[in-house]
N, C-alpha and C positions, 0 to 999 in steps of 0.2 A: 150691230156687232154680233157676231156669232158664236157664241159658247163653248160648244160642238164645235170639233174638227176632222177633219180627213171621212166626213160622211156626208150626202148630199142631204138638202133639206129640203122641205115643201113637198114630198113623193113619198109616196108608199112602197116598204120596202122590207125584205124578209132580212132579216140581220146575219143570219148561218150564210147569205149569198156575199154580205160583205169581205170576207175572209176565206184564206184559199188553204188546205190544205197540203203540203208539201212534206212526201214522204223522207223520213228520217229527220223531220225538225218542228218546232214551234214556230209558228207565225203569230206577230202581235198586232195590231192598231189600235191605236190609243187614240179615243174620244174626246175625253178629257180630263184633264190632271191638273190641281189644283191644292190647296191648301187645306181646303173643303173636302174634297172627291175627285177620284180617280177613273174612270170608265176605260175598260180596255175587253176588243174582242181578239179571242184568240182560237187559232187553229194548230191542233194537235195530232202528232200522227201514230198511227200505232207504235208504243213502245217508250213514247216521248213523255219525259215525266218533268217539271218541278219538285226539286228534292224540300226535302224537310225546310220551313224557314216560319217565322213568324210575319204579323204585322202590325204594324201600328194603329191603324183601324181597324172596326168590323169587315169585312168581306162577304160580301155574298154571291154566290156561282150560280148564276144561268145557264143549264145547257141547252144548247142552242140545236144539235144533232149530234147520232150517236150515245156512247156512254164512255162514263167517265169515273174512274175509281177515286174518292177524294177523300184522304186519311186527315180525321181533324182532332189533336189531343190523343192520337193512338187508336183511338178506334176508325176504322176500314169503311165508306159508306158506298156504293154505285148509285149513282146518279144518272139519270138517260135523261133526251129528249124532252124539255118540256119541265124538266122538274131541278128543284133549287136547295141550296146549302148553305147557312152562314157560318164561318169560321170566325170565329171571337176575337178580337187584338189579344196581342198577348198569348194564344195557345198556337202552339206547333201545328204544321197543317202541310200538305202535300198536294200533288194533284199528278194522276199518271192514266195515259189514254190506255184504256183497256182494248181500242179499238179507233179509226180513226175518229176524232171530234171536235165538235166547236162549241164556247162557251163565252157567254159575257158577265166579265169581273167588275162587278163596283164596290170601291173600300170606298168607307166614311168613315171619316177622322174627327176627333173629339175637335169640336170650336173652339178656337183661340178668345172665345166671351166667355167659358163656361167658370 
């Protein structure tokens, strides 16, 4: 049984090749979503933003290529290539392509044992 969805398994693979960039929109694929955790890659195109919203888990932003402007609690951060961000549950948080890009999202959600 497979965990992971909508991604081949057993192959080495660059993740930013998963996801296509298409200008004037958000492209998503979701990995996996669960009760647990959420994994989703997305491609962003210049201009394309995620407006203000919260979450119910931690989040934290992978970007995968390009940069990526990620406003968390009001304060503005740029994030490129290679480097990562956790947005807290519960604070306000944004995400808007400064430029085209790709990033991979994983929330984790408080356990239903805790």
């Amino acid at each position: 049984m497979a965990y992971l969805k909508n991604i081949e398994q057993d192959r080495v693979m660059k993740l930013a090749d998963e996801v296509t960039v298409v200008p004037g929109q958000i492209v998503s694929r979701t990995l996996a979503q669960n009760d647990a955790v959420s994994i989703t890659l997305f491609a962003f195109s210049k201009g394309e933003e995620i407006s203000t919203h919260t979450s119910e888990g931690d989040a934290m932003v992978l970007v995968l290529e390009g940069t990526a402007e990620l406003t968390v609690g009001g304060v503005k951060h740029s994030c490129g290539a290679g480097e990562s961000i956790v947005m807290p549950a519960g604070v306000p948080h944004a995400v808007y392509g400064k430029e085209d890009f790709k990033m991979m999202l994983t929330v984790v959600f408080a356990s239903t044992q805790e």
